[in-house]
RODO-2510 file (C-alpha; in nm, 4 decimals, decimal comma):
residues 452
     n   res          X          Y          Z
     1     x    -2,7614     1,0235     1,1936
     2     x    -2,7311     1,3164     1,4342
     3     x    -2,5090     1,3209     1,6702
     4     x    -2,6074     1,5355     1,9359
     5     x    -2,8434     1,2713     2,0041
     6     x    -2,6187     1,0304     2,1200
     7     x    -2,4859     0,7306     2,2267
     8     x    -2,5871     0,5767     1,8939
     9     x    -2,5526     0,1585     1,9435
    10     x    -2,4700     0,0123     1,6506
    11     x    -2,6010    -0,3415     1,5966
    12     x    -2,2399    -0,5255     1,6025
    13     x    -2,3148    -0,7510     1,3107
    14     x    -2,2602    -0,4014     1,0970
    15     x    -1,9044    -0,3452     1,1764
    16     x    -1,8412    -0,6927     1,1212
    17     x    -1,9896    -0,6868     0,7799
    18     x    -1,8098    -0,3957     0,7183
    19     x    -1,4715    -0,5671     0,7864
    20     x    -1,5787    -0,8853     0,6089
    21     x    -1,6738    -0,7211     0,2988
    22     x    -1,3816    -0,4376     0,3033
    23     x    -1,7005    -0,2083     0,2851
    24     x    -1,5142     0,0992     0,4655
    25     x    -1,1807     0,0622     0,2369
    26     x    -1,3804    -0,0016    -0,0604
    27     x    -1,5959     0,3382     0,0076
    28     x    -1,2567     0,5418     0,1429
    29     x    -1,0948     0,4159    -0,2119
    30     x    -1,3638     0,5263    -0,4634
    31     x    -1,3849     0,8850    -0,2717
    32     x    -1,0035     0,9233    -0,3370
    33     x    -1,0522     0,8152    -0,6498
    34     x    -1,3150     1,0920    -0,7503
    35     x    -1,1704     1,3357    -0,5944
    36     x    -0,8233     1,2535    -0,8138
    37     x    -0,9804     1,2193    -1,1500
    38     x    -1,2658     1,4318    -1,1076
    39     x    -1,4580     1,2684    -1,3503
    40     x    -1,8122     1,4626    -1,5711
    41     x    -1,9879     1,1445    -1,4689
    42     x    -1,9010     1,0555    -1,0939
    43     x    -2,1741     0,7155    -1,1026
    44     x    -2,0834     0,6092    -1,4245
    45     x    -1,7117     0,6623    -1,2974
    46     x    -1,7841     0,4890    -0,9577
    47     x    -1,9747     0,1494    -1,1410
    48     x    -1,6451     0,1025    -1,3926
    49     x    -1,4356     0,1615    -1,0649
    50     x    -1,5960    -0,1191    -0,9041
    51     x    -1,5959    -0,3290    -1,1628
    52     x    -1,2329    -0,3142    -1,2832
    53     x    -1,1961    -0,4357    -0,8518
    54     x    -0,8557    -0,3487    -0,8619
    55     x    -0,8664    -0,1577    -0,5297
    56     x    -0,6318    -0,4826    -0,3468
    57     x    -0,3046    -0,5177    -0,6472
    58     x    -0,0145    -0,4767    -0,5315
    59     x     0,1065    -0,1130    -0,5809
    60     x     0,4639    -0,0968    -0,4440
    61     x     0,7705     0,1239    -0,4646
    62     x     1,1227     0,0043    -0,4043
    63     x     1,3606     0,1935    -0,3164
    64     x     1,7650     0,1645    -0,2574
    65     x     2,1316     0,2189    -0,3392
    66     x     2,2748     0,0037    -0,6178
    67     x     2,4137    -0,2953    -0,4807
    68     x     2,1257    -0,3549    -0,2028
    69     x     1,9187    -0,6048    -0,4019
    70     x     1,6276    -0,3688    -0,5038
    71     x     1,5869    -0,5434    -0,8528
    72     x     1,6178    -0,9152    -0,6784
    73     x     1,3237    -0,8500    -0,4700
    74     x     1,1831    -0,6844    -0,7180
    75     x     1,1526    -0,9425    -0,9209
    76     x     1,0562    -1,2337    -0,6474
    77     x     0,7487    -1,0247    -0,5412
    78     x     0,6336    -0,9846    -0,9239
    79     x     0,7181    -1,3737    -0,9617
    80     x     0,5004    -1,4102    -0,5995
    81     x     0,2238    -1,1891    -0,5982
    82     x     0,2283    -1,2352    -1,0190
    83     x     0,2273    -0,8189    -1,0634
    84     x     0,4369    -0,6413    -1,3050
    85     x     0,7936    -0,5310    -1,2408
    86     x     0,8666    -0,1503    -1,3863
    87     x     1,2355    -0,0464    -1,4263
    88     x     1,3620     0,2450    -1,5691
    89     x     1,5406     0,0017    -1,8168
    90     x     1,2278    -0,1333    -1,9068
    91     x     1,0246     0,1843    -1,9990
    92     x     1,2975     0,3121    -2,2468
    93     x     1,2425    -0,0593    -2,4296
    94     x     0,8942     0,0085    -2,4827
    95     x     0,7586    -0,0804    -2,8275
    96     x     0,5372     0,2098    -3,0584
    97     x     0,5750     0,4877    -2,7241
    98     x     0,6558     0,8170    -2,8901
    99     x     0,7974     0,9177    -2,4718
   100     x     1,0488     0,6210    -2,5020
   101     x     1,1860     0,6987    -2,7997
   102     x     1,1995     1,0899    -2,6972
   103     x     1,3608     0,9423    -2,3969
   104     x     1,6002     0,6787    -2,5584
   105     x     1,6896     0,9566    -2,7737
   106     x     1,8006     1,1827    -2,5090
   107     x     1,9391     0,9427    -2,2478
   108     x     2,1894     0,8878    -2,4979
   109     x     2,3127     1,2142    -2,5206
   110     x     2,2787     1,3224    -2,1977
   111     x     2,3027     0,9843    -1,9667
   112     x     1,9789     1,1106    -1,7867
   113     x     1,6145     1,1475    -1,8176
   114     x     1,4084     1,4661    -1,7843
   115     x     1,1940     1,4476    -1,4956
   116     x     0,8857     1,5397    -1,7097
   117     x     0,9570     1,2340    -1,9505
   118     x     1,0595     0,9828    -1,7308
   119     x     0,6959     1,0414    -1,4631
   120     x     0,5069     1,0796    -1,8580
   121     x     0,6407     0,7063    -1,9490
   122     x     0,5177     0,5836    -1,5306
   123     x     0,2201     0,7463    -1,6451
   124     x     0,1813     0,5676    -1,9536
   125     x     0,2689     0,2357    -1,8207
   126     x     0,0940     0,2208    -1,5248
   127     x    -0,2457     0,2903    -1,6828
   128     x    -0,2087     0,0152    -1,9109
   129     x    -0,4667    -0,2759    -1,8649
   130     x    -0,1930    -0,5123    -1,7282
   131     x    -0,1056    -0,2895    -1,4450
   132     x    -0,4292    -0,1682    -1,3860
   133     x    -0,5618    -0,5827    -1,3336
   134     x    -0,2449    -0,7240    -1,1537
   135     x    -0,0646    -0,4131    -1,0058
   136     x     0,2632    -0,2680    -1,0096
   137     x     0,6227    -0,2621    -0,8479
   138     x     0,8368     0,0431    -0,9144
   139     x     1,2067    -0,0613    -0,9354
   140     x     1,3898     0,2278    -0,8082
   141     x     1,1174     0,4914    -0,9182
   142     x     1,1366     0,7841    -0,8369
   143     x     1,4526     0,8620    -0,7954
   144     x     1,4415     1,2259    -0,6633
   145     x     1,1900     1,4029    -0,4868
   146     x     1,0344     1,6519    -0,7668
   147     x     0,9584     1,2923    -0,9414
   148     x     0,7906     1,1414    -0,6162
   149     x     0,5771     1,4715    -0,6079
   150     x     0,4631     1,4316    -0,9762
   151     x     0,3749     1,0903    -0,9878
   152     x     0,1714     1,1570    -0,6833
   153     x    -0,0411     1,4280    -0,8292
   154     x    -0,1217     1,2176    -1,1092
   155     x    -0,3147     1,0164    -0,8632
   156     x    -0,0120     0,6925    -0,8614
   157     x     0,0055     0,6650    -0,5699
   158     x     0,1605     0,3697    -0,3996
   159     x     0,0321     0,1751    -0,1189
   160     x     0,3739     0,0000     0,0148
   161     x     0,7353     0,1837    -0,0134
   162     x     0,9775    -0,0727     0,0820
   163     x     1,3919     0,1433     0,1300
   164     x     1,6361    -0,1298     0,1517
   165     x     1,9720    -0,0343     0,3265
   166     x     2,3412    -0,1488     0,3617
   167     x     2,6570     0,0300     0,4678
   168     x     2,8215     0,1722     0,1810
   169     x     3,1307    -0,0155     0,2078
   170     x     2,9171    -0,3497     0,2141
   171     x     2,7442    -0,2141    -0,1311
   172     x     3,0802    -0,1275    -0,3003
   173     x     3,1898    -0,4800    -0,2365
   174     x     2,8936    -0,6336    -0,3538
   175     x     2,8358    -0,3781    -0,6835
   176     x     3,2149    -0,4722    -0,7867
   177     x     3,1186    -0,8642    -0,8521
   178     x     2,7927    -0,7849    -0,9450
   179     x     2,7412    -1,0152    -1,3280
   180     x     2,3946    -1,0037    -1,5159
   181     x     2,2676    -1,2580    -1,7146
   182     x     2,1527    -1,0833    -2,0423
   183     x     1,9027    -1,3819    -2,1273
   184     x     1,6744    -1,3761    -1,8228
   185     x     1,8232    -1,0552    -1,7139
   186     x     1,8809    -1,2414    -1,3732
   187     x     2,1480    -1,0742    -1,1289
   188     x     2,4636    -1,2797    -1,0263
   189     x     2,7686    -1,2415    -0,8047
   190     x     3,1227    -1,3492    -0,8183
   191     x     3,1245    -1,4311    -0,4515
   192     x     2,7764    -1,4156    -0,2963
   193     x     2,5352    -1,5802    -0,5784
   194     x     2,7397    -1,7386    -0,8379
   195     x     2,5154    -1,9629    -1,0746
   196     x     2,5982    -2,3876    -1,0310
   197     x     2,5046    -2,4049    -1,4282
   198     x     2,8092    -2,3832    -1,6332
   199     x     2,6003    -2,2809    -1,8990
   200     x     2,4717    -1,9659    -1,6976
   201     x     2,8465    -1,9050    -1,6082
   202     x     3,0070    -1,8755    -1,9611
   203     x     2,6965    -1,6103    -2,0775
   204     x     2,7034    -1,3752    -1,7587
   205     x     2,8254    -1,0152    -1,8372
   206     x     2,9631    -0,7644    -1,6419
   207     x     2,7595    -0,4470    -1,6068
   208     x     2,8865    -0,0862    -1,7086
   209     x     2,9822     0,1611    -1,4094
   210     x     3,0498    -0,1003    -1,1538
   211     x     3,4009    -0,0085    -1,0244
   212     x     3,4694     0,0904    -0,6860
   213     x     3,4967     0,4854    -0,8155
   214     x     3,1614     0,5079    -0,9875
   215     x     3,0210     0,3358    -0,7403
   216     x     3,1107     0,5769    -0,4657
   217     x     2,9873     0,8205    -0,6818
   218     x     2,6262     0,6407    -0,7283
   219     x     2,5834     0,6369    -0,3448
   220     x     2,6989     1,0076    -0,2887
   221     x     2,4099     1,0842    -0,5212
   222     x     2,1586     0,8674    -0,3721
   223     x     2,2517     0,9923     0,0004
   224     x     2,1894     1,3494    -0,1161
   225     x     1,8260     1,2979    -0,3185
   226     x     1,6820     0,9879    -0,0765
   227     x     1,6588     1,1865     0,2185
   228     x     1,4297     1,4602     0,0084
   229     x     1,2273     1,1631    -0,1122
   230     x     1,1474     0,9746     0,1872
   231     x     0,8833     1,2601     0,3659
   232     x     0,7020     1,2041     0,0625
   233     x     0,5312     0,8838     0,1712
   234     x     0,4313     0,8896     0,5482
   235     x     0,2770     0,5718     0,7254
   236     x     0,3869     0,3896     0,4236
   237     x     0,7238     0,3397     0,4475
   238     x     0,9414     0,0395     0,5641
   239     x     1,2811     0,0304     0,5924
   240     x     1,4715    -0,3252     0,5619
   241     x     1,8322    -0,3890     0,6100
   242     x     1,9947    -0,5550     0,3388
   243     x     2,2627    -0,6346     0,4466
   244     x     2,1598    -1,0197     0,5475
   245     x     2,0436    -1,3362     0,3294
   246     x     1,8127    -1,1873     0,0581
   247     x     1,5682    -1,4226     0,1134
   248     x     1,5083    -1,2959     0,4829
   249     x     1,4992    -0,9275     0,3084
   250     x     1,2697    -1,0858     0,0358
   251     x     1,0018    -1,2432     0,3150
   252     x     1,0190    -0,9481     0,5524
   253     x     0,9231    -0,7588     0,2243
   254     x     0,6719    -0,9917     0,1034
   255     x     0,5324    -0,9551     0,4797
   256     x     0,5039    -0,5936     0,4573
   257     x     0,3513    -0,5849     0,1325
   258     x     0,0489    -0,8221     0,1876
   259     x    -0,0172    -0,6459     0,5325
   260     x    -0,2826    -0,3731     0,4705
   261     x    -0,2833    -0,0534     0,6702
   262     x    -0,4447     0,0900     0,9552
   263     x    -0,8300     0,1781     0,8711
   264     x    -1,0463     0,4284     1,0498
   265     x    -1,3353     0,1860     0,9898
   266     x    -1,5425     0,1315     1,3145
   267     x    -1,4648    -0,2086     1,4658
   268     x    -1,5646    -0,3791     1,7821
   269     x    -1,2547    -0,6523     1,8486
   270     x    -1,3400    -1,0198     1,9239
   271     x    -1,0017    -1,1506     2,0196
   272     x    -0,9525    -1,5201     2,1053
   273     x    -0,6140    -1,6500     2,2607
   274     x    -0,5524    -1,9983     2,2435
   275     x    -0,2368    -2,1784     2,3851
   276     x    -0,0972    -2,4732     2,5877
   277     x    -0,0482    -2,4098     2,9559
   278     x     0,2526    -2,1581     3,0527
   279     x     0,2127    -1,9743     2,7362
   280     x     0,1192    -1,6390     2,8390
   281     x    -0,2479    -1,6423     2,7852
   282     x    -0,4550    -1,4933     3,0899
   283     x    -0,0924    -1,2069     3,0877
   284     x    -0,1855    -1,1030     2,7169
   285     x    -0,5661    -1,1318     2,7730
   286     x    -0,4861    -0,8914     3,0980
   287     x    -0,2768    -0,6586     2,9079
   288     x    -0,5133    -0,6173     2,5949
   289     x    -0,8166    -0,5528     2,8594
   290     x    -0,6392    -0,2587     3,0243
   291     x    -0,5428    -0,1015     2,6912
   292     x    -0,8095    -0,1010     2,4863
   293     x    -1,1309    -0,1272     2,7602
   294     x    -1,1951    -0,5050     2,6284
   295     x    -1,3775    -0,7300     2,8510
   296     x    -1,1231    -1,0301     2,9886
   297     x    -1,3510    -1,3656     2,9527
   298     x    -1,1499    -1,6000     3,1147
   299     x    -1,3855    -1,9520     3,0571
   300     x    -1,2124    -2,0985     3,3618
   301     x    -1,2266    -1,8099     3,6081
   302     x    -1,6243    -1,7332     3,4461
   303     x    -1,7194    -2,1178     3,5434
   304     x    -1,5961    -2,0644     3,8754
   305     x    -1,7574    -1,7212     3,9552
   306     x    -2,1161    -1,9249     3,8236
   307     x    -2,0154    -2,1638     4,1006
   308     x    -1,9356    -1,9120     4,3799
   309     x    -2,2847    -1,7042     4,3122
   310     x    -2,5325    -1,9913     4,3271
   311     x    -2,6298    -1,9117     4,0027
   312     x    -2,8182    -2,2064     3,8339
   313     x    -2,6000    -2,2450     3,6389
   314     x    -2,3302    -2,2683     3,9293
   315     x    -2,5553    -2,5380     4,0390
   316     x    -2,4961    -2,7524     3,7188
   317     x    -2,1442    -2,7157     3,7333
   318     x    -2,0206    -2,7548     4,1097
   319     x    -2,0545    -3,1406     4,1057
   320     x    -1,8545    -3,1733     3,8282
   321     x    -1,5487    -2,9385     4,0072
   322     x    -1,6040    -3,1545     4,3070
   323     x    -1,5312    -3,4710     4,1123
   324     x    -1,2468    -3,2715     3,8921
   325     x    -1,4757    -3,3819     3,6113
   326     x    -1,4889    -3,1587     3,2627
   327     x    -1,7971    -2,9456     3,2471
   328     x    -1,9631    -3,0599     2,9448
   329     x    -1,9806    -2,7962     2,6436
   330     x    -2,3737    -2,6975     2,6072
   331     x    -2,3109    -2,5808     2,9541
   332     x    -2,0137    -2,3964     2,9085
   333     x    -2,1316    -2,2589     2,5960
   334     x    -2,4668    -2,1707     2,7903
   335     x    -2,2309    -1,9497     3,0581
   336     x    -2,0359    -1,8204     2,7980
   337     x    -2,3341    -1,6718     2,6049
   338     x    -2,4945    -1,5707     2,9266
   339     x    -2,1398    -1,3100     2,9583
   340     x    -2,0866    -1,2566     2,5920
   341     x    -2,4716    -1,0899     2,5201
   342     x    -2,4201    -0,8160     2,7713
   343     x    -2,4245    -0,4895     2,6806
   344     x    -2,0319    -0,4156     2,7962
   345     x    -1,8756    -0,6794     2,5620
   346     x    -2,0820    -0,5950     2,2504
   347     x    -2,0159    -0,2369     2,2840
   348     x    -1,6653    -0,2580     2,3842
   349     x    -1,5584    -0,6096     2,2383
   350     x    -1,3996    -0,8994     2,4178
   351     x    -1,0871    -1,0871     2,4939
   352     x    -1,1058    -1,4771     2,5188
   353     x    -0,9152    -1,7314     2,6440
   354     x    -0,9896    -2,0941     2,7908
   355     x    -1,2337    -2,1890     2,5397
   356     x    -1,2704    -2,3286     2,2635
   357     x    -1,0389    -2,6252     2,3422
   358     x    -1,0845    -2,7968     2,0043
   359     x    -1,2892    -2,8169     1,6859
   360     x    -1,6251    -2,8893     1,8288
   361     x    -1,6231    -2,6176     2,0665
   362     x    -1,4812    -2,3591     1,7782
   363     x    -1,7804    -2,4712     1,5716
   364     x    -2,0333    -2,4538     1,8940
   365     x    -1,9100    -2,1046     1,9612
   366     x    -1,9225    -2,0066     1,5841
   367     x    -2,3055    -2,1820     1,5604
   368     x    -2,3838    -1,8760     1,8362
   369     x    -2,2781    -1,5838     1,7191
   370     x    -1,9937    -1,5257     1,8821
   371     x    -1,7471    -1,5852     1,6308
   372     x    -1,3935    -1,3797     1,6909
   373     x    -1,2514    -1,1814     1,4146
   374     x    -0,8670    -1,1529     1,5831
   375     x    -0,7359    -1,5206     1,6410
   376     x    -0,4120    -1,5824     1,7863
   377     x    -0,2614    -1,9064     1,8145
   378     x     0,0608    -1,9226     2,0627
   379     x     0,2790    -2,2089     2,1064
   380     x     0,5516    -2,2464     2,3314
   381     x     0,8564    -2,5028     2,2626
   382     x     0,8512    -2,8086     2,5794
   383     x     0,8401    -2,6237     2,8685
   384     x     1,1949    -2,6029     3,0458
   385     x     1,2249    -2,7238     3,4049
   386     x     1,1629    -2,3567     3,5015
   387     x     0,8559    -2,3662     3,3008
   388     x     0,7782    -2,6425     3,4644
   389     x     0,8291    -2,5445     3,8016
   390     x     0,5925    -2,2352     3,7154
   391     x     0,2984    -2,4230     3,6220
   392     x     0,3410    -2,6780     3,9432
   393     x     0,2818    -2,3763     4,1899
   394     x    -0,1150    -2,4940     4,2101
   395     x    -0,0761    -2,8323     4,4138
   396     x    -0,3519    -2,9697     4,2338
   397     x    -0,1684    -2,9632     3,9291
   398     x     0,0622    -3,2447     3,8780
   399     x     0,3477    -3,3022     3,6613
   400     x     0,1302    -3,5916     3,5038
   401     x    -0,1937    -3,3588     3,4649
   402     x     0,0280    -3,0402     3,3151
   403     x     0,1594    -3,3429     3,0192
   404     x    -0,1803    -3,4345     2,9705
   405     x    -0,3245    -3,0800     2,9575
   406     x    -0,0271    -2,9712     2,6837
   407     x    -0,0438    -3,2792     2,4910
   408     x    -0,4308    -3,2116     2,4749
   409     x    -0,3756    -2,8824     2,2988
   410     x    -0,1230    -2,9762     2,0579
   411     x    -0,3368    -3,2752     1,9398
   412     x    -0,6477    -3,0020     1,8693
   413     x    -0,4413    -2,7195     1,7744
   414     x    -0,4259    -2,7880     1,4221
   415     x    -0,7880    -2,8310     1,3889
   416     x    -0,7886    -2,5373     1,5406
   417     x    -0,5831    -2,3347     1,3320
   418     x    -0,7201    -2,4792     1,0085
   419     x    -1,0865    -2,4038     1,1380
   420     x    -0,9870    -2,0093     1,2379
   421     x    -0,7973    -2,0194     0,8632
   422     x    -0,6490    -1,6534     0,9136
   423     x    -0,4866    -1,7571     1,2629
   424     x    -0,2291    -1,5436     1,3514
   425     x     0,0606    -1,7809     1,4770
   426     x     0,2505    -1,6280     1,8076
   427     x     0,5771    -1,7411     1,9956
   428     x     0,4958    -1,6986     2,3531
   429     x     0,8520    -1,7956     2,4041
   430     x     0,9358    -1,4029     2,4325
   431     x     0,9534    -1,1431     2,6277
   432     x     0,5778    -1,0789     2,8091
   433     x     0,5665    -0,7552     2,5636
   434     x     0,7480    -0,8124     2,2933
   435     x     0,4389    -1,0521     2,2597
   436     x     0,2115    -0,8377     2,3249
   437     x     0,3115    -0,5493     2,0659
   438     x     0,2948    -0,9183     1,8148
   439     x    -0,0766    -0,9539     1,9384
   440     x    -0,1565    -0,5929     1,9102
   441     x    -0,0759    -0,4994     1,5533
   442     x    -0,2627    -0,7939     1,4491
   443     x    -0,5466    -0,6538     1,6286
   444     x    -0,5196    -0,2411     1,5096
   445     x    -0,4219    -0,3634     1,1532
   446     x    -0,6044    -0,5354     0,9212
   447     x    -0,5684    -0,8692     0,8684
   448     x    -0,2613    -0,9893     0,5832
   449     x    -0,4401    -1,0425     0,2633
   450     x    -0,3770    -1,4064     0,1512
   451     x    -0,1816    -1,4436    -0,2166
   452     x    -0,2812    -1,7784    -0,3999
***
C-alpha cells in the first residue's frame, strides 16, 4: 500500500478482526521470534510456531526481598493460571541434568551459583515441553543484572515482572518466624499464618539463615543488585506493596498478569457506557470524546436533535415525547444507525451511552453491526440524598420516576453484563477522573485474557 497516496480507509470490520483474532500480536510474536532464533528454515519454523500456540502462557518473573511473599504468590498463580513454578531450589533438584549436578556440586562449596550455570539450567528448563505448553513463573530469577541480561539474549524473555516490596524492618520481622513445611514445601509463620492442623504444626521446620543478622545482610545485598536489575525490563514492570494481606498482593498480581499490554495494532474504539442515572455517564462519554476525537452518541440527546430538525424520523418520534411515552426500539435503532454509518464515527470510532437499555436492545444493536468492542458497566451504590438532589434539578423528573428509572437498570443489568461477557465493571462512586483513567486503560489496553 503506498502511502503517499493517502488517506487510505480501511474497511472497519478489518481492525476488528484483527483484535478478535489477536492477528497483530500473533504476527508481532512470530517476527520476534525469527529474528531470536534465526532459524535455516523461517516457514517451516513459523508453521511449528503456530502450532505449538503458546504465544498467550503465562511467562512471569517475580521479584523481591526474602520475607515479602515472592514464593506464596508464586505458587497461587501456578496453582491459578496451572503454569509451572521455577525456583532456584528447584533447578539444583533436577533429575539426569549434568548443569544441576555441576551446580549442586559447587553451591556446596561455594554457597553460590555461577552466573553462566545458573541462566544454562533457566535455559534448560524453560525449553522443556511443560513450560513451553503451560508457561512459566520465575521465583526470584534473576537475581542480578548480568543474569537478567543473559537470559534475555537467549530469547526468555518475560512478559510480566511483578517486584514486591516491604520496609525492611517489616521483612526482618516476618523472615524471623518464617517455618516451612518440608512435605508440601508450603510457607508458614509463627504469628501471621500459623497452620489450624496440629498435624501441620508438629512437622514445620525452621529454615537456615533466618535470624535478624543474616537477614539484614540478605536485604543489603538485594538493595545493591535490584536497582541494576530493574532497567532491564521497561513497560513490564509492576511494583506491589507487600506489606498488606497476601491475598490483596496475590489478586493485584493475578490482575496484572492476565492484563496484556499495550499493542500498536490499528483499532477504531466502539465504547459503550451503561449505568443507572447519576452515575457519571454523559461526564465520561464527554471526557473520552475530547481525548481521543471519538464521536459522543448520546441516544437521548440524538432522539431529540431528530425531533428539533423535522427529520422524518423526528416526525415518528415527537408524539411519543409529547405523551412522555418510550420511543419504541426499531425506531431508535433506525436513528441510531442513521448516526453510527457516517463517515466520522467509522473512521474515528464512537462513544455510547443511553442505549441499549436491556437485552433486546444489546442483541438489536449487535444484529446491525454496530457491536462495541470496549464495554463498561458502572454502578453506583443508592444514591445519597445529595445524589438525589442532583438528579431532581430537571422538574420533570420526580423522585418516583428517578426510582423507577434506577430500578429499571439494575433489573437488566445483569443481562446485560452476561450478554457483553468481557464487561468491564466500574465504580462511578469516585472521583470524576479517577474514573475516567479506570475507563481509559480498559480502552488503550487490551482486554484481560480470561483463565478457566
Amino acid at each position: 500500500m503506498d502511502a503517499t497516496t493517502a488517506p487510505h480507509h480501511i474497511p472497519p470490520e478489518m481492525p476488528q478482526y484483527g483484535e478478535d483474532y489477536h492477528i497483530f500480536e500473533m504476527m508481532q510474536n512470530m517476527l520476534e521470534q525469527l529474528l531470536i532464533h534465526q532459524p535455516e528454515d523461517p516457514i517451516s519454523f513459523m508453521i511449528t510456531h503456530l502450532r505449538r500456540n503458546n504465544d498467550n502462557v503465562p511467562k512471569v518473573v517475580i521479584l523481591g526481598p526474602p520475607a515479602s511473599g515472592k514464593t506464596t504468590i508464586a505458587m497461587w498463580l501456578c496453582k491459578h493460571l496451572n503454569s509451572n513454578l521455577i525456583t532456584k531450589e528447584s533447578l539444583l533438584e533436577r533429575e539426569f541434568s549434568r548443569l544441576s549436578l555441576e551446580a549442586k556440586n559447587y553451591y556446596q562449596v561455594y554457597k553460590k551459583i555461577p552466573n553462566s550455570i545458573l541462566v544454562g539450567l533457566v535455559q534448560e528448563r524453560l525449553n522443556e515441553d511443560d513450560c513451553l505448553r503451560k508457561g512459566w513463573i520465575l521465583d526470584g530469577i534473576p537475581e542480578r543484572r548480568e543474569q537478567a541480561l543473559m537470559i534475555q539474549t537467549l530469547g526468555l524473555a518475560p512478559k510480566h515482572v511483578i517486584v514486591l516490596n516491604a520496609p525492611d524492618t517489616v521483612l526482618i520481622e516476618r523472615n524471623v518466624g518464617k517455618r516451612i513445611d518440608p512435605v508440601t514445601g508450603e510457607i508458614y509463620h509463627t504469628t501471621f499464618d500459623w497452620p489450624p492442623e496440629p498435624e501441620i504444626q508438629n512437622r514445620l521446620i525452621q529454615p537456615e539463615g533466618i535470624s535478624e543478622i543474616e537477614t539484614a545482610k540478605k536485604l543489603l545485598e538485594y538493595h545493591r543488585h535490584i536497582i541494576r536489575i530493574l532497567p532491564s525490563y521497561p513497560k513490564i514492570l509492576k511494583t506491589i506493596s507487600s506489606d498488606q494481606p497476601c491475598v490483596d498482593v496475590f489478586y493485584q498480581a493475578l490482575t496484572y498478569v492476565q492484563s496484556g499490554h499495550r499493542c500498536n495494532a490499528p483499532f477504531t474504539p466502539k465504547v459503550l457506557l451503561c449505568g443507572p442515572l447519576g452515575s457519571g455517564k454523559k461526564l465520561q462519554a464527554t471526557l473520552l470524546a475530547q481525548k481521543y476525537g471519538l464521536v459522543n452518541i448520546s441516544c437521548g440527546q440524538l432522539l431529540k436533535e431528530a425531533m428539533a430538525a423535522k427529520s422524518s424520523f423526528g416526525e415518528l418520534i415527537q408524539p411519543f415525547f409529547e405523551k412522555r411515552m418510550t420511543v419504541p426500539d426499531n425506531i431508535i435503532t433506525k436513528v441510531l444507525a442513521d448516526r453510527m454509518e457516517q463517515q466520522d464515527c467509522i473512521q474515528k470510532g464512537w462513544v455510547l451511552h443511553g442505549f441499549p437499555r436491556d437485552l433486546d436492545q444489546a442483541r438489536m444493536l449487535n444484529s446491525m453491526g454496530y457491536n462495541p468492542n470496549r464495554f463498561h458497566l458502572m454502578y453506583k451504590p443508592p444514591p445519597t440524598i445529595e445524589v438525589q438532589a442532583r438528579l431532581l434539578q430537571n422538574p420533570k423528573d420526580s423522585e418516583e420516576y428517578i426510582k423507577l428509572q434506577t430500578d429499571l437498570f439494575y433489573r437488566n443489568s445483569g443481562d446485560l453484563e452476561q450478554y457483553y461477557d468481557r464487561a468491564i465493571i466500574v465504580n462511578g462512586d469516585q472521583d470524576p477522573y479517577t474514573v475516567f483513567e479506570y475507563i481509559e486503560s480498559g480502552i488503550i489496553n487490551p482486554l484481560p485474557r480470561k483463565v478457566t
